[in-house]
C-alpha positions in Angstrom: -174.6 88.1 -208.0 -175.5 85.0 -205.5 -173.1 83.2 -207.5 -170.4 85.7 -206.6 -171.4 86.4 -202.8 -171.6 82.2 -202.4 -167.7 82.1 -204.1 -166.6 84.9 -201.5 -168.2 82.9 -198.5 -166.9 79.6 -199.1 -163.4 81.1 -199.8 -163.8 83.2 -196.7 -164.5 79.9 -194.8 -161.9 78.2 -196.5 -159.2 81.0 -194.8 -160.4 80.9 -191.9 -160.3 77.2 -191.5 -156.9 76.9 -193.0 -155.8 80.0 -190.9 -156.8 77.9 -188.0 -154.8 75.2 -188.8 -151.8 77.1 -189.6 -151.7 79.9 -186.7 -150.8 78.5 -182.9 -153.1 78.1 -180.8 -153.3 79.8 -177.2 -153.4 76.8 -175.0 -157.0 76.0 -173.0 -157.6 75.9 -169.5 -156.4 72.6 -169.2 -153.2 72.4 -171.5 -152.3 76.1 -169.6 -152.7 74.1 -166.4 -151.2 71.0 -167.0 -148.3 72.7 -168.8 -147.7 75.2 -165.4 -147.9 72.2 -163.5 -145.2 70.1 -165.2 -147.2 67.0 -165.3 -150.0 65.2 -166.0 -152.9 63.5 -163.9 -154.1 60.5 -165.3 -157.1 58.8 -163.2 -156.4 54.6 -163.6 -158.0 51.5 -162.1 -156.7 50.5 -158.5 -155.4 47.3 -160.1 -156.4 46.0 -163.7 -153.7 43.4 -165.2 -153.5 44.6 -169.1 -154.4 48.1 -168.6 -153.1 49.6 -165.4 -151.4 47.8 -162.4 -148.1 48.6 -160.4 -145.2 46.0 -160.5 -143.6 45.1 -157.3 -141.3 48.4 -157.4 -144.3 50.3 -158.2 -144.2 51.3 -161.6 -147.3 51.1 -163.7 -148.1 49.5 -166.7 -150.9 48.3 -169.5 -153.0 49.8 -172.4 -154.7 52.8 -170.3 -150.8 53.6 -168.6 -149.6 53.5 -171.9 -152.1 56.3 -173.2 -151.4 58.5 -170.1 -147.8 58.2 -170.9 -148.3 59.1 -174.8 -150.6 61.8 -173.4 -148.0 63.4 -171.4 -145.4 62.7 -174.5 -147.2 64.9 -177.3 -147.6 67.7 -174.3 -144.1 67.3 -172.8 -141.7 65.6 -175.1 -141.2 63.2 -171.9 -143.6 60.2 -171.3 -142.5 60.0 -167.5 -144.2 63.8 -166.9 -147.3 61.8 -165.5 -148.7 61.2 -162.3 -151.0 58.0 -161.7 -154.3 58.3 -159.4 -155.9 54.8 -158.8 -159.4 55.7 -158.6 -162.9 53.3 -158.1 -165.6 53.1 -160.2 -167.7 55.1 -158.1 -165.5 58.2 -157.7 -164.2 58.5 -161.3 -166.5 61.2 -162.8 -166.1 63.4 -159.7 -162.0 63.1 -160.1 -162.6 64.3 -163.7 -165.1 66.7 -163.1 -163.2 68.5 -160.0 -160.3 68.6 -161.9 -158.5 66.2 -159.3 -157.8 64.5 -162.5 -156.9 65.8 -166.2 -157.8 62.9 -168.1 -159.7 59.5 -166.8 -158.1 56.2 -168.5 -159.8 54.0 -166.8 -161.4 51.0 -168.6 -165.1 53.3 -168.9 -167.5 52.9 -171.0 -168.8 55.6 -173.5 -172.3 55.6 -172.9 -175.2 58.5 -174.4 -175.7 59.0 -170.2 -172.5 59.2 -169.8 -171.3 61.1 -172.4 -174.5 64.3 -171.6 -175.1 64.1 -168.2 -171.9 63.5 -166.0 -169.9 66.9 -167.6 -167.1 65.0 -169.5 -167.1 63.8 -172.7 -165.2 60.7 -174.5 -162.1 61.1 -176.5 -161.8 57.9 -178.5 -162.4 54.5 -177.7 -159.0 52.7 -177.3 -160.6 49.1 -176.4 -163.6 47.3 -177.8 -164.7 45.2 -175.3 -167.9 43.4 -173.8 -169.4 42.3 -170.3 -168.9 38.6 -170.0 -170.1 36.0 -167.2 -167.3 34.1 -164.7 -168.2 30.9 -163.3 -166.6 28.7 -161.1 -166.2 24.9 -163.4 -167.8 23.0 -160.3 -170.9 24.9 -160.7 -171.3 22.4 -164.4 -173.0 25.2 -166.4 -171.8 26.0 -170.0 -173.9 28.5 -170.7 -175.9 31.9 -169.0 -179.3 30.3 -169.7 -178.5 27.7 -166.9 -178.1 30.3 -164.4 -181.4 31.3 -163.0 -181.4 31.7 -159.7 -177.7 32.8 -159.3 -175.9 35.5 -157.1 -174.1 37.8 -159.5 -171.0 39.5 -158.2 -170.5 42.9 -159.8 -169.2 47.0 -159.1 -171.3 49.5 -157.9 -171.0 52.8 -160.4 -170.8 50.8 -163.5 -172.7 49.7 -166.4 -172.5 46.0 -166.0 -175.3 46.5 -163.3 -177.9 47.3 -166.1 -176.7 45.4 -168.2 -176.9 41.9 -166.1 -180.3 42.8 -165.3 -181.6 44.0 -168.3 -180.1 40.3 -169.7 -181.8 38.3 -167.0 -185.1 39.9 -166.8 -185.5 40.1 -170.5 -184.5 36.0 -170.9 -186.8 35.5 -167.5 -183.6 34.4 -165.0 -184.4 35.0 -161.5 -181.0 36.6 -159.6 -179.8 38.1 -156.5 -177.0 41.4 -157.5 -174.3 41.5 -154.5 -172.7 44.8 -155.7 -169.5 46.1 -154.4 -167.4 49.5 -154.5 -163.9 48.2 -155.4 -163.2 45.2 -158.2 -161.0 43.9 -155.9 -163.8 43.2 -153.3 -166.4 41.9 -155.9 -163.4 39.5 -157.2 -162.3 38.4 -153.9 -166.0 38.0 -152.5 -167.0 35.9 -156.0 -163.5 33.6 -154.8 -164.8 33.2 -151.8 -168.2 32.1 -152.9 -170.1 34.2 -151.8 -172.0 34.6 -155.5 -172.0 32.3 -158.5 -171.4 34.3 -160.9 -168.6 37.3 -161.7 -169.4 39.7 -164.2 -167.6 42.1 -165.8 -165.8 43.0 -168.4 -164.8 40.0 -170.7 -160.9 41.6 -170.4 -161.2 42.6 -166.6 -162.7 39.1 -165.7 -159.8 36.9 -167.8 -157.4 39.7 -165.8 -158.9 38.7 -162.8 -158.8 35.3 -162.9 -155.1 35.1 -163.3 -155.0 36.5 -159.8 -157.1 33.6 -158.4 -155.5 30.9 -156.6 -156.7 28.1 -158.8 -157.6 30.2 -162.1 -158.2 26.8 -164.2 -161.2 26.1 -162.0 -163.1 29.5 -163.3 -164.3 29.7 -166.4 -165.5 32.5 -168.9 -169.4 31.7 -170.4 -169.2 32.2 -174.1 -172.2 34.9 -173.6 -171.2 38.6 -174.1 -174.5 40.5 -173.5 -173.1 44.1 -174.0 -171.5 46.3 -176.3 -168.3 48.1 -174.0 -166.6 50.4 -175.8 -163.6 51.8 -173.3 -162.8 55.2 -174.1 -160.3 57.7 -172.1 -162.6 61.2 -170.7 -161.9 64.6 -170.4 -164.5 67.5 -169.1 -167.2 69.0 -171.5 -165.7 72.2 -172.5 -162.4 72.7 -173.8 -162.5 71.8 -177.2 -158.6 71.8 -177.2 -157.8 69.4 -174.7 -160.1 67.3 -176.1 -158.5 67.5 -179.2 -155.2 66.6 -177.3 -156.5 63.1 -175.9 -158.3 62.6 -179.1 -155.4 62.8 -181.1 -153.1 61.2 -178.9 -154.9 57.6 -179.9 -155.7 58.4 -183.4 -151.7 59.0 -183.5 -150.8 55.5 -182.1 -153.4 54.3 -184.8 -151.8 55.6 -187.9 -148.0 55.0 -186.8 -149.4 51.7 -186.7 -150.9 51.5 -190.1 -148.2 53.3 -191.5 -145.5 50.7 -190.1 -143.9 53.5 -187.8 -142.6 51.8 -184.5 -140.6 53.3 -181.5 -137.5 50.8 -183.2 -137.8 52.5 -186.4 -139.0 55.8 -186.5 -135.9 57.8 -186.7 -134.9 55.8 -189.1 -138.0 56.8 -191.2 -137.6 60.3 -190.1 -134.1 60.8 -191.3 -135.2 58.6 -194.7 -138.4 61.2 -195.4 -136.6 64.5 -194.0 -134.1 63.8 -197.1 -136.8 63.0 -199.0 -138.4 66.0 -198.2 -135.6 68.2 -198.8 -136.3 67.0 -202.9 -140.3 67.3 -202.5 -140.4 63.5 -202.8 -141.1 60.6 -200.3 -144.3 59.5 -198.6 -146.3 62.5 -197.8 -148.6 60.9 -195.3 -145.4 59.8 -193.2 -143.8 63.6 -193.5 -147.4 65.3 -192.3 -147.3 62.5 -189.3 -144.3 63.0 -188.5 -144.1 67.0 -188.5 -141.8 67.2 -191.7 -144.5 69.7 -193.3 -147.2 71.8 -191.9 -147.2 72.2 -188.5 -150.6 70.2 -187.4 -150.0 70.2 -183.6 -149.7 74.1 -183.9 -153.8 74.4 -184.0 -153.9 72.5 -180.8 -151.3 73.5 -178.5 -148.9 71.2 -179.3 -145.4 71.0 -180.7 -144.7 70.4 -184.4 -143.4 66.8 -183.2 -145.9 66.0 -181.1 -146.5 62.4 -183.0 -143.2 61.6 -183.2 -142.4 61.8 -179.5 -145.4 59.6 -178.9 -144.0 56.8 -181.3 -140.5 57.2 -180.0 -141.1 57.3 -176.1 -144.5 55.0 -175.9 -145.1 53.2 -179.4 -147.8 52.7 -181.8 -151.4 50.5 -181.0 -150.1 48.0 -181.5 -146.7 47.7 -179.4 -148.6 49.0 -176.4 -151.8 46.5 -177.1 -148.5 43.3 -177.0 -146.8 45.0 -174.5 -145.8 42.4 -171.8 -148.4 44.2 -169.6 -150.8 45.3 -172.3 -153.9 43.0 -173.0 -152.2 40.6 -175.4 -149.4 40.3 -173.5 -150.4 39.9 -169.9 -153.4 38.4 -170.7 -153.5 36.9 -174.1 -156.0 38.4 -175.6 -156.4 38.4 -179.3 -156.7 41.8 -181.3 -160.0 41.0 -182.4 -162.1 44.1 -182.5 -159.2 46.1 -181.4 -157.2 45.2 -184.7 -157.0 47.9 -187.2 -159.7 48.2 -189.9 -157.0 46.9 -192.6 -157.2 43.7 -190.7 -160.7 43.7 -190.2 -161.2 45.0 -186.9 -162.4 48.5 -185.6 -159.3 50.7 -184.9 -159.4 53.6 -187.5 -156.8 56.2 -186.8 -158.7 59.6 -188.2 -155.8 61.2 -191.0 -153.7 63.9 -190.0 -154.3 65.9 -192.9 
């Protein structure tokens, strides 16, 4: 009899959970919202070469724009349906949390804090990263243990406060912490000399430095004292928007490692539709790409909600070279941010 009563729960759960996935979803507060007001809302930095920063006509680009814009493709079917608002580090959570904004993409840390005390929650992180040192060459140091005494230039709001002074109490570095409001101001007062020291962000300070006059006389400290993993936000309570940002990275992640580009997904479409048609082909490509089950259905999104991501944005990888992503405007190798195949951390979840 327990045997029989345990068979009839599990297949009960079984039904509900594939019912789940099959039926549509009503959209959330947010998707309802963002849907009935035609666009999205995407909080960026004020100015971050290789992740968000207006060209001279005033269109944005870099790794967090690039999200935004995927964001707004699964939704939409049109990557332009977004509207950038350059926020500090100091009033970020409170643009989230009002709802001035309806996702934050702004280089953030996910922190434990962070993630059950401020009323958002993380999505995914889309950049591994780590808080560096900046030092001007004349200063003659190579490395962070030569720095006692120092005046360290950093934002106010952000983790790299604790973490330079966790680093130089717990090695025994006297320091002085000038902190400022915008990145812009802590850049252009480290310039000016008013600290020795610049930290940030590894990525953030080698975007920086490019805007210096003379960036060959700065240079990064091989020390990275942190762990920074960058993550887009969302507020605590609506699972399905959530879901929606989640996804959105996990989707540029497996076009990635399947080898679907924005050049060549059609073509792979029309190859696995036909396939299809004759139950053959490469059934992880026909799931991703909506030739199947309708996944976005259970979230409140169109059947092709990956593909228009791929087609109108790109996979990880074409938005982490894009001229204005990190490998592109600043050089930076895929290191961490690789995908697990090529031994980094990027690990798109399987839509299955």
């Amino acid at each position: 009899m327990k045997s029989l009563l345990g068979g009839a729960v599990s297949a009960l759960v079984f039904g509900l959970a594939f019912g789940a996935t099959a039926a549509q979803a009503a959209p959330g507060d947010t998707l309802r919202e963002v849907k009935a007001r035609g666009e999205l809302v995407c909080g960026v930095t004020q100015g971050l070469d290789g992740f968000s920063l207006q060209d001279s006509e005033g269109n944005y680009g870099g790794l967090d724009v690039d999200y935004c814009r995927a964001v707004a493709a699964a939704v939409f079917g049109d990557a332009s349906k977004v509207r950038f608002r350059p926020l500090s580090s100091k009033e970020r959570f409170e643009a989230l949390k009002s709802g001035e904004v309806d996702v934050l993409a702004r280089v953030t840390t996910w922190s434990l804090s962070r993630d059950t005390q401020l009323g958002v929650i993380f999505a995914a992180t889309n950049f591994y990263d780590g808080q560096g040192m900046l030092v001007p060459t004349s200063l003659g140091v190579t490395s962070a243990a030569e720095l006692d005494g120092a005046r360290l230039c950093t934002n106010t709001g952000t983790t790299t406060e604790l973490n330079i002074t966790d680093y130089f109490r717990s090695n025994g570095l006297s320091f002085e912490l000038i902190a400022f409001e915008k990145s812009d101001e802590a850049a252009s007062a480290y310039e000016a000399g008013r600290c020795d020291v610049y930290t940030s962000d590894a990525s953030g300070l080698a975007a920086k430095r490019l805007t210096f006059a003379n960036p060959s006389e700065h240079v990064l400290l091989p020390e990275i004292i942190s762990k920074e993993p960058l993550a887009p936000a969302v507020r605590q309570g609506d699972e399905q928007w959530l879901n929606v940002a989640r996804w959105t990275h996990f989707a540029m992640l497996n076009a990635e490692e399947l080898g679907i580009a924005s050049g060549n997904v059609d073509q792979i479409l029309e190859e696995q539709r036909a396939l299809a048609a004759g139950s053959t082909g490469n059934q992880e490509i026909q799931r991703f790409l909506g030739l199947g089950d309708d996944f976005g259905a259970a979230f409140g999104l169109p059947k092709d909600w990956a593909y228009q991501i791929v087609k109108q944005v790109g996979n990880y990888g074409e938005i982490y070279d894009a001229p204005r992503g990190p490998g592109g405007a600043l050089g930076l190798e895929r290191g961490l941010n690789a995908l697990w195949t090529n031994g980094g951390l990027q690990y798109g979840i399987p839509v299955r």
